[in-house]
Every structure is written in structure tokens, then in C-alpha cells.
Short mmCIF file of the C-alpha atoms (twelve columns), coordinates in Angstrom:
data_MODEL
# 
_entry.id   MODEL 
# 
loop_
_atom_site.group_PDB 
_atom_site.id 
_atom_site.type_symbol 
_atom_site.label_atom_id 
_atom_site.label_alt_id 
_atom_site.label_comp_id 
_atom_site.label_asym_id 
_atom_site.label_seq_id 
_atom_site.Cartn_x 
_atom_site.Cartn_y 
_atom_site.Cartn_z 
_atom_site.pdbx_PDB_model_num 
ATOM 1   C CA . UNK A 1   7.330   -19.620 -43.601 1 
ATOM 2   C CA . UNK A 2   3.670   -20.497 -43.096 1 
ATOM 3   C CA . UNK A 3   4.564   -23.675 -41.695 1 
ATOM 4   C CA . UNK A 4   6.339   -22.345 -38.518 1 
ATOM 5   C CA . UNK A 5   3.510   -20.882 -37.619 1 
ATOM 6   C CA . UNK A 6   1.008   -23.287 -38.022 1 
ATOM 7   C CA . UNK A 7   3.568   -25.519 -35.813 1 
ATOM 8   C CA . UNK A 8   3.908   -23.068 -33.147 1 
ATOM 9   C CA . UNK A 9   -0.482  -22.572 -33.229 1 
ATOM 10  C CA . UNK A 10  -0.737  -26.448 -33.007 1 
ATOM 11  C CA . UNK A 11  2.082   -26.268 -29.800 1 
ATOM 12  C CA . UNK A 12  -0.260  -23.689 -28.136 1 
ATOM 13  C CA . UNK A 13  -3.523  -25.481 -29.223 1 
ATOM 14  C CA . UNK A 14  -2.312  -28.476 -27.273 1 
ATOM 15  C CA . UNK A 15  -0.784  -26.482 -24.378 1 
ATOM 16  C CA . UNK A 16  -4.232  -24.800 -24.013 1 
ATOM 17  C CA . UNK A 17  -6.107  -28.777 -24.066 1 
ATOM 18  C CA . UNK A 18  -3.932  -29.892 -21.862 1 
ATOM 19  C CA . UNK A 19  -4.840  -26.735 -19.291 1 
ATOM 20  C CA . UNK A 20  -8.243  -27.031 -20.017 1 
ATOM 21  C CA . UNK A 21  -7.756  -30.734 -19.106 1 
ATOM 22  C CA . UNK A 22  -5.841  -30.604 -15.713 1 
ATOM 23  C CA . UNK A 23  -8.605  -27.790 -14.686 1 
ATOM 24  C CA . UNK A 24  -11.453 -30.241 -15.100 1 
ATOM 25  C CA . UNK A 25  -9.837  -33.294 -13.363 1 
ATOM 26  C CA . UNK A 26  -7.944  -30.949 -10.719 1 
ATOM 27  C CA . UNK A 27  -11.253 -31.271 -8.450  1 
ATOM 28  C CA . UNK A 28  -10.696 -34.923 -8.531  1 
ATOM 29  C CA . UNK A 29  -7.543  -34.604 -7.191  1 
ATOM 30  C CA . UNK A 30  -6.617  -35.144 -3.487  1 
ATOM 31  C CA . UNK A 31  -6.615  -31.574 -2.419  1 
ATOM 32  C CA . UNK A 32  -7.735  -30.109 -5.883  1 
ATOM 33  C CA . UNK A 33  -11.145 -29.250 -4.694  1 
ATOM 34  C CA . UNK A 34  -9.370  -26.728 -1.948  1 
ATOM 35  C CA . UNK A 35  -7.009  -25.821 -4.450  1 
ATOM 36  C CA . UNK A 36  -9.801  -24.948 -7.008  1 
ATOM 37  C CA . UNK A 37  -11.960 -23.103 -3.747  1 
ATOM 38  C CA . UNK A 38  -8.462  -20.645 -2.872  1 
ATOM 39  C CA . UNK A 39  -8.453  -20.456 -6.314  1 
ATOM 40  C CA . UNK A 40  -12.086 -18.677 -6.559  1 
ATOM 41  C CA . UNK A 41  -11.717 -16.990 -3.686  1 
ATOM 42  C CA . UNK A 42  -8.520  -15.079 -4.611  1 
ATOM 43  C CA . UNK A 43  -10.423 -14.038 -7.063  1 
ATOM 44  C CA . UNK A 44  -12.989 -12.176 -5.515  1 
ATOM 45  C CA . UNK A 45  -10.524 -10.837 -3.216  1 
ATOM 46  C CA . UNK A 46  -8.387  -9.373  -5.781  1 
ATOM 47  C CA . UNK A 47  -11.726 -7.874  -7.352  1 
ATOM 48  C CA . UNK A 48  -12.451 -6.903  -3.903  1 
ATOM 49  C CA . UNK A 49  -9.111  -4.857  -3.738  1 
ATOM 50  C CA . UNK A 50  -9.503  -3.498  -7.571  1 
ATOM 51  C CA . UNK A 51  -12.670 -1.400  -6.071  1 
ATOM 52  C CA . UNK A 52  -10.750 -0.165  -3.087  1 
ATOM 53  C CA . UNK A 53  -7.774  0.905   -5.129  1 
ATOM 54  C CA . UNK A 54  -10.029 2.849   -7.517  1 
ATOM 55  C CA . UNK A 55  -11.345 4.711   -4.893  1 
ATOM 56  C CA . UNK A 56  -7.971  5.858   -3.553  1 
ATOM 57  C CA . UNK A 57  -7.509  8.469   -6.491  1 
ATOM 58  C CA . UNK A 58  -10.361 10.230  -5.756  1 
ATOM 59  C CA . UNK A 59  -9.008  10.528  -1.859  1 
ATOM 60  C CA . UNK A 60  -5.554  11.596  -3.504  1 
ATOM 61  C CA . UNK A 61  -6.898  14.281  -5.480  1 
ATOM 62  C CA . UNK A 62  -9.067  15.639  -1.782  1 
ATOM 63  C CA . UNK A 63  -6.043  15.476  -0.042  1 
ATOM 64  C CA . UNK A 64  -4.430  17.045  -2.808  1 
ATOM 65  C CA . UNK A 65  -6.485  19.987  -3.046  1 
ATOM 66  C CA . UNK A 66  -6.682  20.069  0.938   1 
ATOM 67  C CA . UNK A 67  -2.994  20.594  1.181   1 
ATOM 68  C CA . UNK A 68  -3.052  23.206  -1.371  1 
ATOM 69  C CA . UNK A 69  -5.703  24.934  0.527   1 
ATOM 70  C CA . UNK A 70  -3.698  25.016  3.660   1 
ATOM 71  C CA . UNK A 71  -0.281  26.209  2.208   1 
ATOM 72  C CA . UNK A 72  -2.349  29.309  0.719   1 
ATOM 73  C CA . UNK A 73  -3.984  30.253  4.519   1 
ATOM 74  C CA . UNK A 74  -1.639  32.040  6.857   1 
ATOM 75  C CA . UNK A 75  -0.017  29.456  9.458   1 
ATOM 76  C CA . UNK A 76  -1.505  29.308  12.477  1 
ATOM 77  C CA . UNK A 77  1.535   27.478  14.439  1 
ATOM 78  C CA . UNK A 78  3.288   31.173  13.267  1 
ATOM 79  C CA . UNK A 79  0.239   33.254  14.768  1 
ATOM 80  C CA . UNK A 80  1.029   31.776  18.005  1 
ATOM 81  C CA . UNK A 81  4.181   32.198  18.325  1 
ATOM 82  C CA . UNK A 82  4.273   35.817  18.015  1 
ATOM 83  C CA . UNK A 83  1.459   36.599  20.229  1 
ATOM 84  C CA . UNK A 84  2.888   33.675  22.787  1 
ATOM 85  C CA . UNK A 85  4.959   35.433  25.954  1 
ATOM 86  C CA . UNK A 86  8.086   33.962  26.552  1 
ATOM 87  C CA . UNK A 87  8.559   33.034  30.504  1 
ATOM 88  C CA . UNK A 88  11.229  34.064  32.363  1 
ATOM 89  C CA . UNK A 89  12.911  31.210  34.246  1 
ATOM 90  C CA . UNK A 90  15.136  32.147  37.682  1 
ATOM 91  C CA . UNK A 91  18.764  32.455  36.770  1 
ATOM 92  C CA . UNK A 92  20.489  29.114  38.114  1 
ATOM 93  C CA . UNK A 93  23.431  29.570  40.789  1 
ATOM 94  C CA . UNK A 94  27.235  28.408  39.444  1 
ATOM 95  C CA . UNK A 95  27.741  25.314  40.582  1 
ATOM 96  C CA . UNK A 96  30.149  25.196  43.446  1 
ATOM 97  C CA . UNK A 97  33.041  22.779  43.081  1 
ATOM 98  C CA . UNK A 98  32.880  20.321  45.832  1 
ATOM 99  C CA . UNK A 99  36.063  19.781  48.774  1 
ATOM 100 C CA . UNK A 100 37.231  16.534  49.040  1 
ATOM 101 C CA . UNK A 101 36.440  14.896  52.465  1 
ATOM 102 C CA . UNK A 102 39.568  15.441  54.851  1 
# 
């Protein structure tokens, strides 16, 4: 059994080279440079984005804890609607039905 293993170990030891390999000459390549540069940069974008996602469970937990504070306190939308009058509009007319021209 120890020899599978060592097989698959010298597989992935010559996968890794190989990586290792096409990284170093992929600047030579035409395009490889930009490649390698959107490469980096994604990078410190997605490092970048790690930070601001961090951040947004701490602004989950305030609005959390805001909403919770709100359901407790008495509506206010309900305060003004029993205080609010209630105007009376002018009774409309019946609608007349109209003669056909003669």
C-alpha cells in the first residue's frame, strides 16, 4: 500500500513544478505580464472586499438592535391617525343618463 501513495505524492510533486514553472515564465509570455498584473490586483481587491464584508456584521447587529428598539416604542404612524380629522368631501350628484341627439 505504501507505494500508491508515494506515486500519487510524486504526481502532485510534479504537478506543483510544473505550476511553479509556468508562473515564472508566464511574464515572458505575450500578454503574461498583464495577466500576472490582473492577477495581483484581484488580489488586493478581494482583500479590499474581505475588510468591507467584516464590517457589515457589526452594521447587522445596529440595525438589528435598532429595529428591536422601534417595535418596543408605540407607533407613531398609529398616533396620527387617531388624532387626524377625517374631511368631509361634498356628496357627488347621480349622474344623469344622457338623451340621444334627435
Amino acid at each position: 500500500m505504501a507505494r500508491p501513495r508515494t506515486q500519487q505524492k510524486d504526481i502532485l510533486a510534479r504537478v506543483q513544478d510544473l505550476g511553479a514553472e509556468v508562473l515564472n515564465k508566464l511574464p515572458e509570455m505575450p500578454g503574461g505580464a498583464k495577466a500576472m498584473e490582473m492577477l495581483n490586483e484581484s488580489k488586493s481587491r478581494l482583500d479590499e472586499m474581505q475588510k468591507k464584508l467584516r464590517g457589515l456584521d457589526a452594521l447587522e447587529q445596529r440595525v438589528a438592535k435598532l429595529e428591536r428598539e422601534l417595535a418596543k416604542r408605540p407607533s407613531a404612524s398609529k398616533a396620527t391617525t387617531t388624532t387626524a380629522r377625517k374631511r368631509a368631501t361634498p356628496a357627488r350628484k347621480p349622474a344623469t343618463p344622457k338623451k340621444p341627439p334627435a
